[in-house]
C-alpha positions as CSV (number, residue, x, y, z in Angstrom):
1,X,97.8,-143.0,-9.1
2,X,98.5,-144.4,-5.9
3,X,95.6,-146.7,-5.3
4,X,96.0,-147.5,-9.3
5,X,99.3,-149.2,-8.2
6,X,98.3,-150.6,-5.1
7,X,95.4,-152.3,-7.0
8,X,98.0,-153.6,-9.3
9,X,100.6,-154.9,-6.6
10,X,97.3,-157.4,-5.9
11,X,97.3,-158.0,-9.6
12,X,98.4,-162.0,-9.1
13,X,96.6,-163.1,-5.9
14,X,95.5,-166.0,-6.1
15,X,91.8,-164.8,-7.0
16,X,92.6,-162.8,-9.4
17,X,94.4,-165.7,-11.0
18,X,91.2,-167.8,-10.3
19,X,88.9,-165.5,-11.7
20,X,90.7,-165.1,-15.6
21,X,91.1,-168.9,-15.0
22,X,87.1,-168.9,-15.7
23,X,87.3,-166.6,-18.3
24,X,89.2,-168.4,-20.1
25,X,86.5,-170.7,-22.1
26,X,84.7,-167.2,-23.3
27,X,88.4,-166.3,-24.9
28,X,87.4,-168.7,-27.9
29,X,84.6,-166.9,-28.8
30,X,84.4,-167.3,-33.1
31,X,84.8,-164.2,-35.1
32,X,86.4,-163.2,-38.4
33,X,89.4,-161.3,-37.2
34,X,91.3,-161.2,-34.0
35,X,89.9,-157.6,-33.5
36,X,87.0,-159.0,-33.6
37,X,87.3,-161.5,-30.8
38,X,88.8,-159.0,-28.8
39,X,85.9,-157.2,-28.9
40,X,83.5,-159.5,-28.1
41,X,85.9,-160.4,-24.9
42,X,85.2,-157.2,-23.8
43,X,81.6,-157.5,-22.9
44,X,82.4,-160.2,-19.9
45,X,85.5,-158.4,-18.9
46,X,83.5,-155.4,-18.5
47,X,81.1,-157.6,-16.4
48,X,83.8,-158.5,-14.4
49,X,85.0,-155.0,-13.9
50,X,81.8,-153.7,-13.1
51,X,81.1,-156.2,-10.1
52,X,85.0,-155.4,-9.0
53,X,83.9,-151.7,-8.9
54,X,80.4,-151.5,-7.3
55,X,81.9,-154.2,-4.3
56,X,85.2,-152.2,-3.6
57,X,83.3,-149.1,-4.4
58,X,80.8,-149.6,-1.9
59,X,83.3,-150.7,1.1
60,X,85.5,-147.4,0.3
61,X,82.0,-145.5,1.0
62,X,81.6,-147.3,4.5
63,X,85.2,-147.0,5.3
64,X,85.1,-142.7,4.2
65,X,82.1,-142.6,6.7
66,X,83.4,-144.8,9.9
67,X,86.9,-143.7,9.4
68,X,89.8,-145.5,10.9
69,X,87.5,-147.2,14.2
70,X,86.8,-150.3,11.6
71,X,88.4,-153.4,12.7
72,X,90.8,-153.0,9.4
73,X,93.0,-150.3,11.4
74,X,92.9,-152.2,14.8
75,X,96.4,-153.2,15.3
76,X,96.2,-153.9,18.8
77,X,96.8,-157.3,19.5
78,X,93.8,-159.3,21.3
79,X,93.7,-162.8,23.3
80,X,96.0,-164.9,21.2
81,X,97.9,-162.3,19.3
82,X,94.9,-161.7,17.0
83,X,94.6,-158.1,16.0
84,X,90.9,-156.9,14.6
85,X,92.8,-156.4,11.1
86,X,93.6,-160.1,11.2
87,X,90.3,-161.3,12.5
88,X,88.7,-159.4,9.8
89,X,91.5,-160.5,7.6
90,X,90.7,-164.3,8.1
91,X,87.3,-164.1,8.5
92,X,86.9,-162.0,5.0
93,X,89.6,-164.8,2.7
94,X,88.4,-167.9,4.8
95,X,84.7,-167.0,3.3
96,X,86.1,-166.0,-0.2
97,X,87.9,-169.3,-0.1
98,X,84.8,-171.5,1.1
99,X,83.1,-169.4,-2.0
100,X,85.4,-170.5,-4.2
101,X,85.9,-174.0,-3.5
102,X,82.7,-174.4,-3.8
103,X,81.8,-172.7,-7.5
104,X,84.7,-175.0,-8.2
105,X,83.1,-178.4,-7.0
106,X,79.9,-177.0,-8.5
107,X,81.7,-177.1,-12.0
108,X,82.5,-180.4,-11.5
109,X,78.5,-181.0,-11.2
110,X,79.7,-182.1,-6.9
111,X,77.4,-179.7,-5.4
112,X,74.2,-177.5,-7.1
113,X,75.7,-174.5,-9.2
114,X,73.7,-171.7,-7.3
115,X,74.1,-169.3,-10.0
116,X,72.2,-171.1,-12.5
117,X,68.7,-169.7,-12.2
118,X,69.8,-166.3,-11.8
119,X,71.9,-166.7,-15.3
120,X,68.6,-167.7,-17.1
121,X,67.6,-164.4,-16.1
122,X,71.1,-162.4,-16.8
123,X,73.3,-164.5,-18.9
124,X,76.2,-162.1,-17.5
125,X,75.5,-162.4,-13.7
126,X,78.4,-165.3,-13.7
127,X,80.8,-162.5,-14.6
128,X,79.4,-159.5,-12.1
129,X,79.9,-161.9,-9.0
130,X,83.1,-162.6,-10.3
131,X,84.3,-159.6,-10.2
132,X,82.3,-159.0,-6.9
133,X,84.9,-161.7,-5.4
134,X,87.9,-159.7,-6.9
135,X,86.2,-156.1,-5.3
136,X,85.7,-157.9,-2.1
137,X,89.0,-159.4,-1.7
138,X,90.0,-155.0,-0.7
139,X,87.8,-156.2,2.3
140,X,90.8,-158.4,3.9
141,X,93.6,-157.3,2.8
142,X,95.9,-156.2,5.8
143,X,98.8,-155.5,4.4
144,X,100.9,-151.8,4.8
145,X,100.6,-150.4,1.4
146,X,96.8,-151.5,1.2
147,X,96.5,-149.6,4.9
148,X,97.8,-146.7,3.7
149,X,94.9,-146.1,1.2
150,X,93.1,-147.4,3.6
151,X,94.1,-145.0,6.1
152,X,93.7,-141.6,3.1
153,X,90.3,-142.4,2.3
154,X,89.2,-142.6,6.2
155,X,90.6,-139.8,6.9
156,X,89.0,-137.6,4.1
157,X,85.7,-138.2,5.7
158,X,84.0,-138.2,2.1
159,X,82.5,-140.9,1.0
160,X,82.7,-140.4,-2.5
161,X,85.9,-139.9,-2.7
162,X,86.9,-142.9,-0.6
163,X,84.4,-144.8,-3.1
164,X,86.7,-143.4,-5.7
165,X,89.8,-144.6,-4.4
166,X,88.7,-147.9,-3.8
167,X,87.2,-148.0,-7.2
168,X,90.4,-147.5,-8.8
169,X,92.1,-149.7,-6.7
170,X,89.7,-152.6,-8.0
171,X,90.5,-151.3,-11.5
172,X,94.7,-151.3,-10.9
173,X,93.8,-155.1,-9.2
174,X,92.3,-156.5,-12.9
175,X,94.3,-154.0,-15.4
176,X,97.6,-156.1,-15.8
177,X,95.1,-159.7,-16.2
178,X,92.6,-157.8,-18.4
179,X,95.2,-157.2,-20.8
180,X,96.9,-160.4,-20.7
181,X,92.9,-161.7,-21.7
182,X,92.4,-160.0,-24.2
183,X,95.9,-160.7,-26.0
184,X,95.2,-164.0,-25.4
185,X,91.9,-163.8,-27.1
186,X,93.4,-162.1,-30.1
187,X,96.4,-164.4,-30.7
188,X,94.6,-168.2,-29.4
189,X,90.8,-167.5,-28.9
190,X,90.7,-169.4,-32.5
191,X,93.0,-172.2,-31.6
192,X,91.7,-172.3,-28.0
193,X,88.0,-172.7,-28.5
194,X,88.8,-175.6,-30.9
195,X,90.9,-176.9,-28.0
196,X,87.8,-176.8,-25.5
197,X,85.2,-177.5,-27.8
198,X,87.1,-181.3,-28.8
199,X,86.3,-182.0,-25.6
200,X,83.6,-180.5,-23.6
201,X,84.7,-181.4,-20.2
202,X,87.8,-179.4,-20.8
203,X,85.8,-176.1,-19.7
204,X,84.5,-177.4,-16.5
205,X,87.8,-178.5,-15.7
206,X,89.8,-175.7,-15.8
207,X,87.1,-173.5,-13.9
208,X,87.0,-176.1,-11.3
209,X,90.9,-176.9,-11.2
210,X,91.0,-172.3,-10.6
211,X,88.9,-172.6,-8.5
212,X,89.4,-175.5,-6.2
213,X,93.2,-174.5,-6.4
214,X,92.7,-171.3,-5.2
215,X,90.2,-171.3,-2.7
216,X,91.8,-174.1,-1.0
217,X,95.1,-172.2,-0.6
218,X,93.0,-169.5,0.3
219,X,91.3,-171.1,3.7
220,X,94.5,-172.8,4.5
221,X,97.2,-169.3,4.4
222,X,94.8,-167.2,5.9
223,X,93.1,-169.5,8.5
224,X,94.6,-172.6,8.9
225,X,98.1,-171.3,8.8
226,X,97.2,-168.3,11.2
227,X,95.8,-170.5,13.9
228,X,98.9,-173.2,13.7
229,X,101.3,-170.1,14.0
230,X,99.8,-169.6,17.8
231,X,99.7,-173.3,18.3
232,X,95.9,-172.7,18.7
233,X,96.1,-175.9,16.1
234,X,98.6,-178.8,14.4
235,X,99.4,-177.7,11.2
236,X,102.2,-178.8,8.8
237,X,104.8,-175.7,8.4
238,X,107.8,-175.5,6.4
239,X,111.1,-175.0,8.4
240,X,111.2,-171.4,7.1
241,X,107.9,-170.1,7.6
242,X,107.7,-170.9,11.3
């Protein structure tokens, strides 16, 4: 129950809110009856969940068998008042950003889409990594109530069962948005997909826009930000946050 809540105290990062923001061409697949477009959303948003699950899944085994040594505990503070939970903390979002920025420019046809050949192959792959981005994003997080699943799955010393945890954690993170995609398919995936499909460029905007958006704001809270805060760099700050 616990890491089902945590997951869904993450539910509205800024990934998350990326992620459905690419789903949401697929909403206006046509069908007869809106249980019958919710159905058929279900096939990616199972893609999704199952790239959330094998990513987080797989870092809760590594974290069961290390234990609480991982840089994700280390609150120590370094040269420069950087903790390893931090580092790992910036290093981990800075690269999700950079990811995510740059599906977004390739949207825009900017840069070379480097999924496409491997979607020739599995039309769903798109979705997996995806969700992959959502299960990774349990890789930074450094916040208290994240550490403290965190901390119960080292501790346990069992792999599996950390696995488990972080599993469900994933699933808590996409529960609330699943929902929300799904209702939105069954009320507007009609009046959507005409909305999209008026103009083609639509699509490829609003991925990109999601993307872009968020990836941005990702690099420049968790690096940017973090740097400027130690006067390591200049950086723009609002009165309050310093």
């Amino acid at each position: 129950m616990f890491a089902l809540v945590t997951g869904i105290a993450g539910t509205f990062a800024a990934c998350n809110v990326a992620v459905f923001s690419a789903l949401a061409p697929l909403t206006g697949a046509r069908a007869t009856s809106r249980r019958g477009r919710m159905a058929a959303a279900l096939r990616p948003l199972g893609r999704l969940a199952l790239g959330a699950i094998v990513v987080s899944a797989v870092y809760g085994m590594v974290v069961g068998v290390l234990g609480t040594g991982m840089p994700q505990f280390d609150e120590s503070q370094g040269g420069g008042g950087f903790s390893g939970r931090l580092i790992q903390a910036m290093v981990v979002y800075g690269l999700l950003g950079a990811v995510m920025t740059y599906l977004g420019l390739a949207a825009l046809g900017v840069v070379r889409d480097p999924l496409t050949r491997v979607t020739r192959m599995w039309p769903d792959a798109p979705m997996f990594f995806m969700g992959g981005l959502i299960g990774a994003f349990l890789i930074g997080r450094p916040f208290p109530l994240f550490r403290q699943l965190f901390r119960d799955a080292a501790a346990s010393r069992n792999s599996l069962y950390a696995g488990l945890e972080f599993a469900l954690q994933s699933l808590g993170n996409i529960l609330v948005m699943g929902l929300v995609f799904l209702l939105v398919t069954g009320f507007f995936g009609d009046r959507l997909h005409r909305w999209l499909t008026r103009r083609p460029s639509r699509a490829s905007a609003l991925m990109a826009g999601a993307f872009i958006a968020a990836g941005v704001f990702m690099i420049l809270y968790w690096d940017v930000r973090m740097l400027a805060r130690r006067d390591l760099i200049w950086y723009p700050l609002a009165p309050w946050a310093a």
